[in-house]
SESEBA-27516 format. One record per atom (N, C-alpha, C, O, CB): atom name; x, y, z; residue number from 1; residue in one letter. Coordinates in Angstrom, 3 decimals. Atoms other than C-alpha are relative to their C-alpha. Glycine has a CB too. Layout:
REM residues N
CA/X/Y/Z/NUM/a
...
This chain:
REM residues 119
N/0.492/0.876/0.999/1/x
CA/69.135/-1.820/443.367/1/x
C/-1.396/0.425/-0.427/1/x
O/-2.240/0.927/0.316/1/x
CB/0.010/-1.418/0.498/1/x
N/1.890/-0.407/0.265/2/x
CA/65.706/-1.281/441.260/2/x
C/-0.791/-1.141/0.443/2/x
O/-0.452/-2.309/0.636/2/x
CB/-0.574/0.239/-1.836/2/x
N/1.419/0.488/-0.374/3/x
CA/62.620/-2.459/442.171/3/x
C/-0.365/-0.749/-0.693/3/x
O/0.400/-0.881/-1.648/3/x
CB/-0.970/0.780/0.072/3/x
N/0.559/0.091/1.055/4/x
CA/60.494/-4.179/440.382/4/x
C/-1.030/0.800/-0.748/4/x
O/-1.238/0.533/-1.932/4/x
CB/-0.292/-0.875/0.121/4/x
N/0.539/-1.055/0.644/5/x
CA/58.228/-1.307/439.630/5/x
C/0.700/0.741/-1.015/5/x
O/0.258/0.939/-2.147/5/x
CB/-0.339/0.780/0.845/5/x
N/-0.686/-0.377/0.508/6/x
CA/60.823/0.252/438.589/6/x
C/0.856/-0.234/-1.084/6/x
O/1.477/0.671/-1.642/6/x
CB/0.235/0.161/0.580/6/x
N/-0.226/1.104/1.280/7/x
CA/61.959/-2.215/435.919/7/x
C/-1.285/0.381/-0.842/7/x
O/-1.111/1.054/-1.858/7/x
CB/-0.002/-1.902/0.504/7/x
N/0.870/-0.148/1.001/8/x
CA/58.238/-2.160/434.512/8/x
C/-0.135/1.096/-0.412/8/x
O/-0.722/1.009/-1.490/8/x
CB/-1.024/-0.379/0.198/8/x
N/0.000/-0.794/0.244/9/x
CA/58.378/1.048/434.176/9/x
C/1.094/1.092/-0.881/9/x
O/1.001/2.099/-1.583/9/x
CB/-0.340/0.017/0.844/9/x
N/-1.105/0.222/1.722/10/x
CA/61.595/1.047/432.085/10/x
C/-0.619/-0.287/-0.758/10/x
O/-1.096/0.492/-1.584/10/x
CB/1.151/-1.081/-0.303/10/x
N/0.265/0.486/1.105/11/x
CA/60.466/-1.289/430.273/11/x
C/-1.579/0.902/-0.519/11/x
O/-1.570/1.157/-1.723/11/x
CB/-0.025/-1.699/0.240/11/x
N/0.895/-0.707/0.671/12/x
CA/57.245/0.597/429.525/12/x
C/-0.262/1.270/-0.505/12/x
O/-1.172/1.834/-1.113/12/x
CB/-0.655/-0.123/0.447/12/x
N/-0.797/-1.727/0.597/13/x
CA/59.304/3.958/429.048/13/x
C/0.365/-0.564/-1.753/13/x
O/-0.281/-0.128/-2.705/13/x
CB/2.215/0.599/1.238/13/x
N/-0.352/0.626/0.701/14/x
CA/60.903/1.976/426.475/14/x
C/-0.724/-0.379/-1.004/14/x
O/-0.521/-0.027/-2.166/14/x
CB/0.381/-0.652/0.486/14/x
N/1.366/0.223/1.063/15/x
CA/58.022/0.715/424.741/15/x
C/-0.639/0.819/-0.357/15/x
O/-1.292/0.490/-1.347/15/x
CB/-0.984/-0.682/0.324/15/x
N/0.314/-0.542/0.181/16/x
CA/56.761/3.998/424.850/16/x
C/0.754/0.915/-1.059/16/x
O/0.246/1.421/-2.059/16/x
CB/-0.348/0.088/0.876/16/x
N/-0.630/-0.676/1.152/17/x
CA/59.762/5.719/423.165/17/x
C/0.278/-0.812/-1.060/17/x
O/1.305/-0.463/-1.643/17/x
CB/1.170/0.622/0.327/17/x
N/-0.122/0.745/0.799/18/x
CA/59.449/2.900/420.699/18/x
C/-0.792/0.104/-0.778/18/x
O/-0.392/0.247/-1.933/18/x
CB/0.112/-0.904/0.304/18/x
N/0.891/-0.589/0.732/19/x
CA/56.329/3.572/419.433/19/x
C/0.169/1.003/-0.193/19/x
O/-0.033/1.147/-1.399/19/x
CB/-0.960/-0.035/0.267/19/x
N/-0.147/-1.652/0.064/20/x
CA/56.966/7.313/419.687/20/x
C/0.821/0.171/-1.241/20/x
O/0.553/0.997/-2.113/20/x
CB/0.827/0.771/1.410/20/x
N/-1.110/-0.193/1.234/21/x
CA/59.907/6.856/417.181/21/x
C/-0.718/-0.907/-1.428/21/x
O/-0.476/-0.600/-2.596/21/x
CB/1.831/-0.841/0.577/21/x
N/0.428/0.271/1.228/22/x
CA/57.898/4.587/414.927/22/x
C/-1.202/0.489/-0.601/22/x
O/-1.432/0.344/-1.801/22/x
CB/-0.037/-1.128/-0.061/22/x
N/0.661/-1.174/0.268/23/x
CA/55.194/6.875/414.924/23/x
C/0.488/1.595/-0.437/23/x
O/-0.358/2.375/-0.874/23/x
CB/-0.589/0.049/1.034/23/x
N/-0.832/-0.708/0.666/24/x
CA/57.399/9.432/413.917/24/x
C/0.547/-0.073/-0.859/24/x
O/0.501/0.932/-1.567/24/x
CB/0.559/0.237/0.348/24/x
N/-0.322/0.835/1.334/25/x
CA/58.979/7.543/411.299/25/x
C/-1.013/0.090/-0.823/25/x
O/-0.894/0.793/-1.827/25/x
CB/0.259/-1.465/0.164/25/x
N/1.076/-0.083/0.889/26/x
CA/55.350/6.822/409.924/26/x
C/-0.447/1.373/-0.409/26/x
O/-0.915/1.578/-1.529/26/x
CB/-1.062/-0.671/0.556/26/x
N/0.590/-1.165/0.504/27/x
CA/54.492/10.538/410.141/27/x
C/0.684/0.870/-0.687/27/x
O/0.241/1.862/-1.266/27/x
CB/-0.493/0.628/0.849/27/x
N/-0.984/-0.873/1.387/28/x
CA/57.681/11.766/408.151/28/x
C/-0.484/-0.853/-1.362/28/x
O/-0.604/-0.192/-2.394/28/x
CB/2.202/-0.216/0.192/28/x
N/0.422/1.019/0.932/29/x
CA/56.583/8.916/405.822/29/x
C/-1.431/1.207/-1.227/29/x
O/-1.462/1.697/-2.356/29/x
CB/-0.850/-1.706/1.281/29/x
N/1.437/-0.587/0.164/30/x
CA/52.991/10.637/405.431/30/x
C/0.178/0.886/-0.313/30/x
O/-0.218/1.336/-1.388/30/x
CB/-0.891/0.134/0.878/30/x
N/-0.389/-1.561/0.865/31/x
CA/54.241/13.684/405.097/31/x
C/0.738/0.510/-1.302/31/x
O/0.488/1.476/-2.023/31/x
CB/0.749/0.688/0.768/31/x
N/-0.425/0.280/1.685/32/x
CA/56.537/12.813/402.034/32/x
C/-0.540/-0.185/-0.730/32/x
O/-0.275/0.332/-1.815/32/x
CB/0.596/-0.769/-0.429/32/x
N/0.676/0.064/1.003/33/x
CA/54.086/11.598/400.474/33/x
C/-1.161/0.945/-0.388/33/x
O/-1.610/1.079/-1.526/33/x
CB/-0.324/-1.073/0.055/33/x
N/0.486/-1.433/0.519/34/x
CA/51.902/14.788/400.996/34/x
C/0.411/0.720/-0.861/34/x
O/-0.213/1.222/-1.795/34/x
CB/0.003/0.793/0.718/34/x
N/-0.372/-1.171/0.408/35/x
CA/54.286/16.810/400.129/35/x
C/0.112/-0.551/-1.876/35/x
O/0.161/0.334/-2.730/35/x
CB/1.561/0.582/0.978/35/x
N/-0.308/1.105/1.175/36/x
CA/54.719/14.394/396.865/36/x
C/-1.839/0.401/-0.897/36/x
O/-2.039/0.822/-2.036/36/x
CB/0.318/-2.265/0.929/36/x
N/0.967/-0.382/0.372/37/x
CA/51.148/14.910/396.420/37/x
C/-0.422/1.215/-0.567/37/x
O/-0.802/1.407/-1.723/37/x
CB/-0.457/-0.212/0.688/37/x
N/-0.262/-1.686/0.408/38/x
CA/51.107/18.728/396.503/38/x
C/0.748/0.118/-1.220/38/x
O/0.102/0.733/-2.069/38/x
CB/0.915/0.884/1.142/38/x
N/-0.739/-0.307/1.154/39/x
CA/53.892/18.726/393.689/39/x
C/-0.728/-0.939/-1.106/39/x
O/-0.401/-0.695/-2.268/39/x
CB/1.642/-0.284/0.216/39/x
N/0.325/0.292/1.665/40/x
CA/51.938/16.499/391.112/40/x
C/-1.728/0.362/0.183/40/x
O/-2.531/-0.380/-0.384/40/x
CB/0.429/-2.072/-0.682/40/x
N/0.983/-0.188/0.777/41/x
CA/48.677/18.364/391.436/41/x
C/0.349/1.132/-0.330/41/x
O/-0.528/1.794/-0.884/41/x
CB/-1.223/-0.158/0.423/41/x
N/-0.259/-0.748/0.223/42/x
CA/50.636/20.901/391.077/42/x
C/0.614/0.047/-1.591/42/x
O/0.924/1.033/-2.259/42/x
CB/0.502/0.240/0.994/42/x
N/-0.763/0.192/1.335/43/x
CA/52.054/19.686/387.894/43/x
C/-1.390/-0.189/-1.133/43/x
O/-1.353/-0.083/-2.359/43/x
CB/1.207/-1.592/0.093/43/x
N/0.748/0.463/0.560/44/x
CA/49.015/18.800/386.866/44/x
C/-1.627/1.470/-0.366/44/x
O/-2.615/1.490/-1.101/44/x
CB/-0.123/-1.429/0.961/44/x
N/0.442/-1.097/-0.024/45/x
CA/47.388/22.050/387.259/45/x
C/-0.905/0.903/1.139/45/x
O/-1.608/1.914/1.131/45/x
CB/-0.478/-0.146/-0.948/45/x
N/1.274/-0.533/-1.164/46/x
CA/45.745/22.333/390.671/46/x
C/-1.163/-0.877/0.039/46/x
O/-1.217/-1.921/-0.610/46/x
CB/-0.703/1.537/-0.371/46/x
N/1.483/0.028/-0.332/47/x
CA/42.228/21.823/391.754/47/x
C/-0.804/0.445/-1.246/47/x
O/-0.611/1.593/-1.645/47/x
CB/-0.341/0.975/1.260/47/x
N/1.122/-0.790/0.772/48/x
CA/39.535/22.372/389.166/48/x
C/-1.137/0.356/1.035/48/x
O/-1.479/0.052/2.178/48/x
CB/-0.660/-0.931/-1.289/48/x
N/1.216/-1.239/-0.722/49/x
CA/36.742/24.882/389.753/49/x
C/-1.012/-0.828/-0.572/49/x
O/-1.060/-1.512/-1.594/49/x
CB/-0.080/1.982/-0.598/49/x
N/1.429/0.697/0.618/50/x
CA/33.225/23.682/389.819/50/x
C/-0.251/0.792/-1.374/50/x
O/-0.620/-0.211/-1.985/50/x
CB/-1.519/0.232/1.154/50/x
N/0.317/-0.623/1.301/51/x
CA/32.599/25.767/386.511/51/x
C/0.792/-1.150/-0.880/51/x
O/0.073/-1.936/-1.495/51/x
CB/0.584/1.739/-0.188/51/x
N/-0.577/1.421/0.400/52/x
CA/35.406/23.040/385.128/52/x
C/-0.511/-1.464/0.320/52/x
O/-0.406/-2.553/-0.245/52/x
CB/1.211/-0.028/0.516/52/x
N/0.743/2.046/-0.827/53/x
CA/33.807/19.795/386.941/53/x
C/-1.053/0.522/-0.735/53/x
O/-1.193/-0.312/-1.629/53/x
CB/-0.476/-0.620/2.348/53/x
N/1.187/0.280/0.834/54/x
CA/30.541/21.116/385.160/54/x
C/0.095/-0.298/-1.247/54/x
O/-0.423/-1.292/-1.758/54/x
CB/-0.784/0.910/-0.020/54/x
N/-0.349/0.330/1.282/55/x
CA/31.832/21.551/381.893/55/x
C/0.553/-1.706/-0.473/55/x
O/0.102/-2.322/-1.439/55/x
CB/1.083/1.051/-0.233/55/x
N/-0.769/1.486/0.102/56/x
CA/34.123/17.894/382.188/56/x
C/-1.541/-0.700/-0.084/56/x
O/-1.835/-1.446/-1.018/56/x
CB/1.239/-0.596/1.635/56/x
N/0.874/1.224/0.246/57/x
CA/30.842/16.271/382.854/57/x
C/-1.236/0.254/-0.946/57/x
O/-2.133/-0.579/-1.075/57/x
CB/-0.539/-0.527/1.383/57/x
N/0.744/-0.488/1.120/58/x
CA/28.881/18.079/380.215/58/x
C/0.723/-0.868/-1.408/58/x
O/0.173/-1.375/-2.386/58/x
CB/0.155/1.829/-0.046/58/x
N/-1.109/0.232/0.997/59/x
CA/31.682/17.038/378.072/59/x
C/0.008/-1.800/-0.404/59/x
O/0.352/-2.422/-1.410/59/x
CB/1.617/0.585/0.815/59/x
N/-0.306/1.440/0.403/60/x
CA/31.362/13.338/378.778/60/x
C/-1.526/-0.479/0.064/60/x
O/-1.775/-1.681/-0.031/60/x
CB/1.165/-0.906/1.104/60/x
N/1.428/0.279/0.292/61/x
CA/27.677/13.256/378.665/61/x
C/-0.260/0.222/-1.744/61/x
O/-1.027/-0.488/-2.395/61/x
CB/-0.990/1.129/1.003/61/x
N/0.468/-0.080/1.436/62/x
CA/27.609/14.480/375.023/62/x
C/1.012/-1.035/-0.487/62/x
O/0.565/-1.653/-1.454/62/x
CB/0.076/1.584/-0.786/62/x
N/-0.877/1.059/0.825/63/x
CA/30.610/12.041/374.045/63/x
C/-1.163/-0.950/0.128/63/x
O/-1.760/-1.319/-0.884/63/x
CB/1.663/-0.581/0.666/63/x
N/1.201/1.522/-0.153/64/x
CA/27.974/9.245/375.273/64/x
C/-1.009/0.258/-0.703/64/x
O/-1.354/-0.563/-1.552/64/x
CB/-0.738/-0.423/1.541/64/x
N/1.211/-0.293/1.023/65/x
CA/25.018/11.027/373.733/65/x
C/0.547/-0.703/-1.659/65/x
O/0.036/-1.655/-2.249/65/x
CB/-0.281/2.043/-0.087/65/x
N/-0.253/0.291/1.310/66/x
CA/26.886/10.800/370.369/66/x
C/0.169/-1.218/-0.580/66/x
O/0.007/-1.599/-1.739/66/x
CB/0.884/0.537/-0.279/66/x
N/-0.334/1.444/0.625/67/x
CA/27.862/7.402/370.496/67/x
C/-1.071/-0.477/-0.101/67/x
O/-1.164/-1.012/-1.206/67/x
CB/0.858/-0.971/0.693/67/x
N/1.520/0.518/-0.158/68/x
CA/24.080/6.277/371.329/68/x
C/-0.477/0.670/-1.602/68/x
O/-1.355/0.298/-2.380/68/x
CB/-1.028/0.806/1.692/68/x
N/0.993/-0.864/1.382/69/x
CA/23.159/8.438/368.299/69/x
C/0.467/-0.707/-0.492/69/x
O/-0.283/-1.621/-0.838/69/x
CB/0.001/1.533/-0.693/69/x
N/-0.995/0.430/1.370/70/x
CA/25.871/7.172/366.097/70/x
C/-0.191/-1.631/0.188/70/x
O/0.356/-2.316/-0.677/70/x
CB/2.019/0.594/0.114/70/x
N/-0.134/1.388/0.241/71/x
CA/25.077/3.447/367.111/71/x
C/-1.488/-0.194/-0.532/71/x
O/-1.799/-1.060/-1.350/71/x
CB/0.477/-0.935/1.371/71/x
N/1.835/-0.320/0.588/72/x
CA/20.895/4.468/366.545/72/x
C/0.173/0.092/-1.724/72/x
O/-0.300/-0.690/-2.548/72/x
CB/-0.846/2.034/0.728/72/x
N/-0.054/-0.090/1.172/73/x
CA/22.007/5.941/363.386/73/x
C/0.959/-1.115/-1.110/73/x
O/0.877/-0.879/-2.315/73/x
CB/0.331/1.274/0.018/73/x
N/-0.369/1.307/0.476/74/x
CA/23.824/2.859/362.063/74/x
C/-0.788/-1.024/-0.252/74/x
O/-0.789/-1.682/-1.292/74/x
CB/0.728/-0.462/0.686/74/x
N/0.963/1.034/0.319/75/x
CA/21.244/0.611/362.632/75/x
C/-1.186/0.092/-0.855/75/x
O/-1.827/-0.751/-1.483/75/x
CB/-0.438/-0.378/1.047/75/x
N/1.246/-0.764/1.194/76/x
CA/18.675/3.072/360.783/76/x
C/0.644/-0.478/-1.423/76/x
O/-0.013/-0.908/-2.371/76/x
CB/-0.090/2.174/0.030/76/x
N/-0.454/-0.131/1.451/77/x
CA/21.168/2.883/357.951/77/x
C/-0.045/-1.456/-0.171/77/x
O/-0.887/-1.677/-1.041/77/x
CB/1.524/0.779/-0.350/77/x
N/0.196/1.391/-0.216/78/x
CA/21.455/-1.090/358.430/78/x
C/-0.664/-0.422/-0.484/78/x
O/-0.374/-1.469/-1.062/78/x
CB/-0.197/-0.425/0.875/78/x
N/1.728/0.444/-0.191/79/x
CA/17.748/-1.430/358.051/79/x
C/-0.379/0.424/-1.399/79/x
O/-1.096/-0.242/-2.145/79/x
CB/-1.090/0.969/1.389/79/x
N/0.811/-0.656/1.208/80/x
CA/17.291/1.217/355.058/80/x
C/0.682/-0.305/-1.387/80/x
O/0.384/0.120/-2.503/80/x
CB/-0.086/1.673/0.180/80/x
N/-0.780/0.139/1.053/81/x
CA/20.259/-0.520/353.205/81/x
C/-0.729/-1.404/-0.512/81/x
O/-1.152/-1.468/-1.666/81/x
CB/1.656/0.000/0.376/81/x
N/0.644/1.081/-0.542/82/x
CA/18.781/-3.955/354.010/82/x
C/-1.519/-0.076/-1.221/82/x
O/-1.542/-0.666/-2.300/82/x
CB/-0.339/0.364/1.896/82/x
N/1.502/-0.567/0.659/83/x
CA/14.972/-2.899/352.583/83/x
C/0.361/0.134/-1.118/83/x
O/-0.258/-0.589/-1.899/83/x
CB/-0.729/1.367/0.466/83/x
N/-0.126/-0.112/1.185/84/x
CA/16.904/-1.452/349.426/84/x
C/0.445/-0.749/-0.793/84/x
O/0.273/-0.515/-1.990/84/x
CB/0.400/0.718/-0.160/84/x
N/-0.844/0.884/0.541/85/x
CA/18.898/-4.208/348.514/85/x
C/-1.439/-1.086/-0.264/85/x
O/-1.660/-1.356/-1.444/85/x
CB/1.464/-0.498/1.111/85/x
N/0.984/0.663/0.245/86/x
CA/15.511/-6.572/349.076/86/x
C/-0.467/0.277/-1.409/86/x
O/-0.323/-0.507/-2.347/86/x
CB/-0.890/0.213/0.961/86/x
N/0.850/-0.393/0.917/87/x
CA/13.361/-4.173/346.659/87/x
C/1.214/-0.201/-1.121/87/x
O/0.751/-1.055/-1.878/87/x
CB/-0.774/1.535/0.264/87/x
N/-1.112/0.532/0.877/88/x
CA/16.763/-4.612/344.269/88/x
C/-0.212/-1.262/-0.505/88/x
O/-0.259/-1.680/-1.662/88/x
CB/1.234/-0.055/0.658/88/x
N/-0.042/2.124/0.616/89/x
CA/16.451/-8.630/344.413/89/x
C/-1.516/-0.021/-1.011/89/x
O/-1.577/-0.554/-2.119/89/x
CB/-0.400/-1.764/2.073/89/x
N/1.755/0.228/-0.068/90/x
CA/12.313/-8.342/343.994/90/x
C/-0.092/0.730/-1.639/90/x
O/-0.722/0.148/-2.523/90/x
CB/-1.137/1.155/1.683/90/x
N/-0.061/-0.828/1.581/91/x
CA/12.802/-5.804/340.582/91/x
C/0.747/0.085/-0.530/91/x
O/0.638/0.095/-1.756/91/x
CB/-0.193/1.095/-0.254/91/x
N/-0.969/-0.029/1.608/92/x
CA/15.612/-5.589/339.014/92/x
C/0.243/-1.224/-0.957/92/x
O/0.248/-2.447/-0.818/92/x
CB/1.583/0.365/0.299/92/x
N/0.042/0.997/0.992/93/x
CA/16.065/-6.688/335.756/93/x
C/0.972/0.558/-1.132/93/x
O/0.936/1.718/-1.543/93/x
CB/-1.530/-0.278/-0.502/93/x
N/-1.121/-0.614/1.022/94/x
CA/19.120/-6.602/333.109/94/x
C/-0.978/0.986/-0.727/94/x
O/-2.201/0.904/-0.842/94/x
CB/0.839/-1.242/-1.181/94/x
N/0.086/-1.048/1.345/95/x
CA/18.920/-3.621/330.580/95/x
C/-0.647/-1.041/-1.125/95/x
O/-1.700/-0.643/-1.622/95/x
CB/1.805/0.708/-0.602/95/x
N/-0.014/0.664/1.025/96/x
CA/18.790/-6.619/327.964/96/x
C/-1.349/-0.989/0.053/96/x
O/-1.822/-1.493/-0.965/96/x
CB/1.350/-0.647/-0.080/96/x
N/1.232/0.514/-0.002/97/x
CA/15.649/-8.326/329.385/97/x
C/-1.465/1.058/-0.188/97/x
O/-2.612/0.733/-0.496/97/x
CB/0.038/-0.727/1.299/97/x
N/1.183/-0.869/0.259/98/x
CA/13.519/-5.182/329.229/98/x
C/0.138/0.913/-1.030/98/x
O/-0.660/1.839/-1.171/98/x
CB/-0.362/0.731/1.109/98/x
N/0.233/-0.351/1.059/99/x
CA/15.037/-4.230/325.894/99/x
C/-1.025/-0.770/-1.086/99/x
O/-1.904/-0.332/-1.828/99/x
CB/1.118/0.130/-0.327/99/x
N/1.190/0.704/0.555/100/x
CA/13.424/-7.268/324.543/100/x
C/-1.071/-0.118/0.182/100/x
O/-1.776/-0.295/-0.812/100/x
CB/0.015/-0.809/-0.057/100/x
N/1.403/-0.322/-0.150/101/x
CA/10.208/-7.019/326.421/101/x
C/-0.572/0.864/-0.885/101/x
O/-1.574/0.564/-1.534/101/x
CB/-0.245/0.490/1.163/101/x
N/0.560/-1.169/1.270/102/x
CA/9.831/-3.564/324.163/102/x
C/0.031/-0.583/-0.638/102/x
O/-1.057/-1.040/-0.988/102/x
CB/0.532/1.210/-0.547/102/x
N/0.132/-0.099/1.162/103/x
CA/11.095/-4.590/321.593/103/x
C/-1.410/-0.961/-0.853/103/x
O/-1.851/-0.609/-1.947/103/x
CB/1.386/-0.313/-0.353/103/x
N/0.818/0.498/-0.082/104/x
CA/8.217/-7.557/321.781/104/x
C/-1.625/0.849/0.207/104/x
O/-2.691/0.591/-0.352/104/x
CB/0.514/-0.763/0.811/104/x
N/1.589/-0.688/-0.109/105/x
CA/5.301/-5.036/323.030/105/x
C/-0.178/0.771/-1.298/105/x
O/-1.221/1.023/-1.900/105/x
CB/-0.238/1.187/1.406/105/x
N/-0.085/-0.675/1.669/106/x
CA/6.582/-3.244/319.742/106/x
C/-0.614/-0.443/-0.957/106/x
O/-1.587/0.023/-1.550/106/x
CB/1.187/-0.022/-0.650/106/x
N/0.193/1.344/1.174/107/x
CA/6.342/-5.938/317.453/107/x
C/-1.748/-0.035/0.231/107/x
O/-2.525/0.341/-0.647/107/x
CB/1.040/-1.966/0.574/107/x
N/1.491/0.422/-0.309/108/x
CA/2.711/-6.865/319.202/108/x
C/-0.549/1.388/-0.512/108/x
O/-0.753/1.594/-1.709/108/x
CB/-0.427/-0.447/1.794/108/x
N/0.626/-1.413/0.753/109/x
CA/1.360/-3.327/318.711/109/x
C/-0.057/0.533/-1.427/109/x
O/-1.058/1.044/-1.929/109/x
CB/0.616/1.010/0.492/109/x
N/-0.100/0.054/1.415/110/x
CA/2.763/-3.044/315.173/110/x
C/-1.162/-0.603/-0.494/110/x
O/-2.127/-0.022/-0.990/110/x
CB/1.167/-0.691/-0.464/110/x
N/0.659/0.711/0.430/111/x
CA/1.115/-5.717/314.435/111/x
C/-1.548/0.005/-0.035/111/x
O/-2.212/-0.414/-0.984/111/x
CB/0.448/-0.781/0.417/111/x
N/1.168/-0.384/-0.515/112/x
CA/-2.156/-4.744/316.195/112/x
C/-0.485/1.192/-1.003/112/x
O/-1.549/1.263/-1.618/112/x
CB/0.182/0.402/1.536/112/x
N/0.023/-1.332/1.184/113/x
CA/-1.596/-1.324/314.023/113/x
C/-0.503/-0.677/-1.260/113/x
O/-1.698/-0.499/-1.493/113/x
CB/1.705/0.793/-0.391/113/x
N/0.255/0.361/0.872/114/x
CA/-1.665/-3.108/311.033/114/x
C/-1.392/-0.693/-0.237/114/x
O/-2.249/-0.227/-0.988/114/x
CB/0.911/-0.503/-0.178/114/x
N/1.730/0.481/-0.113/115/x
CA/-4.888/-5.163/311.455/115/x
C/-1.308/0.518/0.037/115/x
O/-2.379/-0.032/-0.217/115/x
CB/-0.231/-0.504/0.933/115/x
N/0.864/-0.958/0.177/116/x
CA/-6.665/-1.940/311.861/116/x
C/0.070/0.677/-1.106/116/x
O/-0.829/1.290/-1.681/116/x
CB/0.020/0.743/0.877/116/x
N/-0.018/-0.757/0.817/117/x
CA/-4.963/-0.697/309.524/117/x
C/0.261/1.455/0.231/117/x
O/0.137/2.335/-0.620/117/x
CB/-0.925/-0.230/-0.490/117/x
N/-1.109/-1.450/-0.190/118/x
CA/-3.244/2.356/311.100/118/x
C/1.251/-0.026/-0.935/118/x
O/1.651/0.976/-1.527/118/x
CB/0.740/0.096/1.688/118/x
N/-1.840/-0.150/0.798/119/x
CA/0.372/1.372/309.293/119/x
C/-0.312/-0.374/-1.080/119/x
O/0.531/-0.456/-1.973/119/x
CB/1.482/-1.018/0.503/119/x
């Protein structure tokens, strides 16, 4: 008959090839998905070379530069449309109000002519 040592020591054979197999399980697991890994950077083209990682982040530093410019230069234009449209309200004046002004400084001057006696 067994022991009782000999029982715990089943049972802790047991427990041992229990973990052993689900640790094995997990590490075919792990390894599928390596190998899973390997095939889509492989699809994807590999590893880039630091000469590539410099360029990529050269690449996304000037996209950002440009937008900073291009939102700078918007607001310049904003500002200089803004200002022109003001000086617009502040002076302009129909064609038909500063034909008659002449034609009035005309008239006055004529008239001025005549009194001297130029016309």
């Amino acid at each position: 008959m067994k022991t009782a040592t000999e029982s715990k020591d089943a049972k802790e054979k047991a427990k041992l090839q229990k973990s052993i197999s689900s640790l094995e399980a997990d590490n075919g697991k792990i390894q599928k998905k390596l190998n899973g890994l390997d095939e889509f950077l492989k699809s994807i083209g590999g590893i880039i070379t630091s000469g590539e990682c410099k360029f990529l982040i050269l690449q996304k530093h000037n996209e950002l530069i440009q937008q900073e410019l291009l939102k700078y230069l918007n607001s310049e234009k904003r500002k200089l449309i803004a200002s022109i449209e003001k000086l617009w309200d502040k002076y302009a004046l129909p064609a038909q109000t500063l034909e008659t002004n002449r034609q009035n400084s005309l008239k006055r001057l004529n008239s001025y002519l005549k009194e001297l006696k130029y016309l």
